[in-house]
C-alpha positions in Angstrom: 0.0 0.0 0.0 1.4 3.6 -0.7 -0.3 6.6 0.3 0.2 10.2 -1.7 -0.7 13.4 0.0 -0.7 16.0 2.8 -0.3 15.9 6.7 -3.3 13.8 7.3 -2.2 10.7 6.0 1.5 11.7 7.4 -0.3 11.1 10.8 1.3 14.8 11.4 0.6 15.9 15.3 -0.3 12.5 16.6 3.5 11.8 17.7 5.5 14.8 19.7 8.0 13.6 17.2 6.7 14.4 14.1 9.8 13.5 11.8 8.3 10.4 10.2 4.6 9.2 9.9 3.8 7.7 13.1 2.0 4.1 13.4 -0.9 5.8 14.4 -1.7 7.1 10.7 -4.4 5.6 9.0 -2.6 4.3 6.2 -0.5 2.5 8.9 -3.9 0.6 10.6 -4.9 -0.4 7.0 -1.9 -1.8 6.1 -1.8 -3.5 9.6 -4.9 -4.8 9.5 -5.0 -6.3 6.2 -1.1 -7.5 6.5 0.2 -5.4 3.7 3.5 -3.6 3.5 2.8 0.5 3.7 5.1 3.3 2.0 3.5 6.4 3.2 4.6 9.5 0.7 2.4 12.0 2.2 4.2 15.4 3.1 2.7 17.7 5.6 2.1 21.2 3.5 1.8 19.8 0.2 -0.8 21.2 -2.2 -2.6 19.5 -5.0 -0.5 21.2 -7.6 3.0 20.2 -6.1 1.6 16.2 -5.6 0.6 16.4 -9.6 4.0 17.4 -10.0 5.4 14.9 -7.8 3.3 11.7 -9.2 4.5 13.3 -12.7 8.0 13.1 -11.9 9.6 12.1 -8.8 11.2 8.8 -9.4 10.7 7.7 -5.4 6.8 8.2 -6.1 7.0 6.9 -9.2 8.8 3.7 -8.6 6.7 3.4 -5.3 3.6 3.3 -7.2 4.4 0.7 -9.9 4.7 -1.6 -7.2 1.3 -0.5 -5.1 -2.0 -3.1 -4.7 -3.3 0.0 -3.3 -2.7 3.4 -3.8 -4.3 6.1 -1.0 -4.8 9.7 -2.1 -5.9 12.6 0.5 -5.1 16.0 -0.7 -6.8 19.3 -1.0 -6.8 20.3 2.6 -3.5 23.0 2.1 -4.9 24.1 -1.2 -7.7 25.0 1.0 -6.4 26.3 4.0 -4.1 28.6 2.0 -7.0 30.6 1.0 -7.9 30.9 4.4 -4.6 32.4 5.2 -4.7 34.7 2.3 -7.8 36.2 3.3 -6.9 37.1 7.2 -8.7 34.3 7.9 -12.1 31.9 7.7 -14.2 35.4 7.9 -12.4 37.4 5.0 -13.1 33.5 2.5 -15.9 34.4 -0.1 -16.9 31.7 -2.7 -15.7 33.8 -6.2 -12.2 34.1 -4.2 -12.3 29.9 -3.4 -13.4 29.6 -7.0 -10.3 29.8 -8.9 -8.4 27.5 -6.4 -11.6 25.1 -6.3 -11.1 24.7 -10.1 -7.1 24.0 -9.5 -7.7 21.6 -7.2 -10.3 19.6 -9.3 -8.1 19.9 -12.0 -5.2 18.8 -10.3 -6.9 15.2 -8.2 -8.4 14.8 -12.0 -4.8 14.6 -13.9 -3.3 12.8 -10.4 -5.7 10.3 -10.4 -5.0 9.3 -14.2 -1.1 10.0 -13.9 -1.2 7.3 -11.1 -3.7 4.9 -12.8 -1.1 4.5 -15.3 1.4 3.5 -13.1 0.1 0.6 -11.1 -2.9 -1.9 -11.8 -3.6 -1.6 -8.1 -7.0 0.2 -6.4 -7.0 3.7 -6.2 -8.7 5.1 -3.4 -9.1 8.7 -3.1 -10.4 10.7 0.4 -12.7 13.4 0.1 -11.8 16.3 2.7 -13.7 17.0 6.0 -14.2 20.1 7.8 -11.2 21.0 9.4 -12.8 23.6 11.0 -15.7 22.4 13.1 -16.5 25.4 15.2 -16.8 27.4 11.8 -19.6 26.1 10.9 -21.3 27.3 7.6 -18.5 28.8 7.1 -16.2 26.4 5.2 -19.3 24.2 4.7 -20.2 26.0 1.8 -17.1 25.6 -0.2 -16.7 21.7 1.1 -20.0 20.6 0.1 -18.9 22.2 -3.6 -15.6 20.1 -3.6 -16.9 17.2 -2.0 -19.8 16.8 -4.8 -17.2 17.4 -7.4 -14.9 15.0 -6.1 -17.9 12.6 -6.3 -18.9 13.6 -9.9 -15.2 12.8 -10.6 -14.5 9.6 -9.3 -17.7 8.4 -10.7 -16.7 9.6 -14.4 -12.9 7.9 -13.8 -14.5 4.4 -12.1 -15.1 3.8 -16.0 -11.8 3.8 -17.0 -9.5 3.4 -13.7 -10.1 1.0 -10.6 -10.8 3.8 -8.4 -13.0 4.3 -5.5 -14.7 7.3 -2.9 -13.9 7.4 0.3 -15.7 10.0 2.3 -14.1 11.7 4.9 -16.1 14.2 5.4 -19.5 12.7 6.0 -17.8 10.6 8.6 -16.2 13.6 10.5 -19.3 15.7 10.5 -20.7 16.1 13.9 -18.0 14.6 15.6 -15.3 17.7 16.8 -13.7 14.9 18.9 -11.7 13.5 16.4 -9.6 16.5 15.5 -7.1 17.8 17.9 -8.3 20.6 19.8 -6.6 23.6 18.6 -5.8 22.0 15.5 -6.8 20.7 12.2 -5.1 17.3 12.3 -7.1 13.9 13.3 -6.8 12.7 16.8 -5.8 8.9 17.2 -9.6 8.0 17.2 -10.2 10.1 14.0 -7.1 8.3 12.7 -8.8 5.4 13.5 -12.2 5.9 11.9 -10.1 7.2 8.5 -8.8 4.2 8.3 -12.0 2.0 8.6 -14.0 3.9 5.9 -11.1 2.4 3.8 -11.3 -1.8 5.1 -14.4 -2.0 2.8 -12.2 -1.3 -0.4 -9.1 -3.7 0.7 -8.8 -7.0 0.4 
């Protein structure tokens, strides 16, 4: 099993020590539980645009994936949280200013998703994002519930062509604050945990 993407599937605050994923991450319980080997690639911080470019041509990725049964994808959460930051903040974030990055992002999971299916014959399944802001509220959910139906709309066109499924992170977060660290946007060990048995479905 490898897993592509950002701090989430790193397992990135779940450890003191957060200089390699942890065993905690939810890659790590799949893997465990269904006895495979893991190779987690995920990089705290990294957007959709630089994993594209990493899939595309970063030979540790690359050779990684040729050899994957599995292949996890969570991104979109930095691409996200950058607009945040670039507006002072979740009450400066109007839709038109999300738009443009909305688009990238789409664009970018789209073009990953098919740069990776023709590397490996192995399942591809790709994580929707939850609200990493709870508290928020309507806030974020406005621009979520966009992404999250598009990701939807997208895997559903690819499952034609490419052995990929849905996962959907957010649906299982909402309504539960508990299972991101207070203070934080990053999954406690129980939201760790339930991550990684939306996935036991899909894996053999």
């Amino acid at each position: 099993m490898v897993a592509v993407g950002d701090s989430i599937p790193y397992g990135y605050n779940l450890e003191k020590d957060n200089s390699q994923p942890p065993d905690g991450s939810f890659p790590s319980l799949i893997a465990k539980k269904r006895n495979l080997e893991v190779t987690n690639l995920s990089i705290p911080g990294i957007t959709s645009s630089e994993l594209l470019g990493a899939v595309k041509s970063n030979e540790i990725y690359r050779e990684a994936l040729k050899e994957a049964d599995y292949v996890i994808v969570y991104i979109g959460g930095n691409d996200l949280l950058n607009i945040v930051k670039q507006n002072g903040g979740l009450d400066g974030v109007e839709l038109e200013d999300a738009a443009p990055v909305i688009r990238d992002l789409l664009y970018n999971v789209y073009e990953t998703i098919l740069e990776i299916d023709e590397l490996t014959d192995g399942k591809i399944l790709v994580y929707n994002i939850y609200n990493p802001y709870p508290a928020a509220g309507d806030k974020l959910d406005t621009p979520l519930a966009y992404i999250n139906q598009q990701y939807a709309s997208l895997v559903k066109l690819l499952k034609h062509f490419t052995s990929v499924s849905l996962v959907n992170a957010n649906k299982a977060f909402r309504g539960h604050p508990e299972y991101i660290i207070k203070g934080d946007v990053h999954p406690t060990k129980k939201g760790q945990e339930v991550l990684a048995k939306l996935a036991l479905k899909h894996v053999k």
